[in-house]
C-alpha positions in Angstrom: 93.4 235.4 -2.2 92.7 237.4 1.3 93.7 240.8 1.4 93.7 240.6 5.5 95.9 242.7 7.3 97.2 241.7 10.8 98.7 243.6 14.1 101.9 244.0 14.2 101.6 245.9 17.8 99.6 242.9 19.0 102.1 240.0 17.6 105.0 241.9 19.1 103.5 242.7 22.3 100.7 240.1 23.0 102.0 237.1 20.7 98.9 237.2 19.3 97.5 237.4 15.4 94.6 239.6 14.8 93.1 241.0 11.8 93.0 244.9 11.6 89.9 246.5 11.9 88.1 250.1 12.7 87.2 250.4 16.3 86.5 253.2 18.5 87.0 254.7 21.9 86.7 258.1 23.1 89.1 259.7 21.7 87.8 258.7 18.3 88.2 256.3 15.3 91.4 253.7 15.2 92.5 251.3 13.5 94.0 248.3 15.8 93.1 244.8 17.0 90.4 243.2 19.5 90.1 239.3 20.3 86.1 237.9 22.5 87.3 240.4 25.3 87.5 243.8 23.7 90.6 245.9 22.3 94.0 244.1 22.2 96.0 247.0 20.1 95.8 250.5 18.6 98.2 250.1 15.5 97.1 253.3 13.8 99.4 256.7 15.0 96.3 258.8 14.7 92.7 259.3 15.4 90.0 259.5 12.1 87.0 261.6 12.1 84.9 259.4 11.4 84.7 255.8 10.9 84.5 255.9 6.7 87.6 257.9 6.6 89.3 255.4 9.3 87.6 252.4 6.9 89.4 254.4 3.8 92.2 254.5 5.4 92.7 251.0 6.2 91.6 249.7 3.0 94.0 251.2 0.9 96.2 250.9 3.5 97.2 254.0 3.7 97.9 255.6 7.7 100.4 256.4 9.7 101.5 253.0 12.0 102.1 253.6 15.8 105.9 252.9 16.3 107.1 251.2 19.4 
């Protein structure tokens, strides 16, 4: 049984279904969605410190969701 967790920001926006992961930009750690051509969505309200406590974060699924 997968555990996989999918954007919601993505679907909704982009009619698209892709797995959540840790990515990074300036600004810092996120969690959010990319497809072969780079980011797609940030689903995460917040910026991590680093990439473990985004990785944390997103496997206990515990962070704040970006609302739109």
């Amino acid at each position: 049984m997968s555990n996989q967790q999918y954007g919601r920001l993505a679907l909704k926006f982009c009619q698209v279904s892709l797995p959540l992961q840790v990515l990074k930009s300036n600004a810092g750690f996120y969690i959010g969605t990319r497809d072969d051509e780079g980011p797609v969505s940030r689903e995460s309200d917040c910026y991590f410190a680093s990439r473990e406590e985004a990785e944390q974060a997103l496997a206990s699924d515990d962070w704040p969701r970006l609302v739109m």
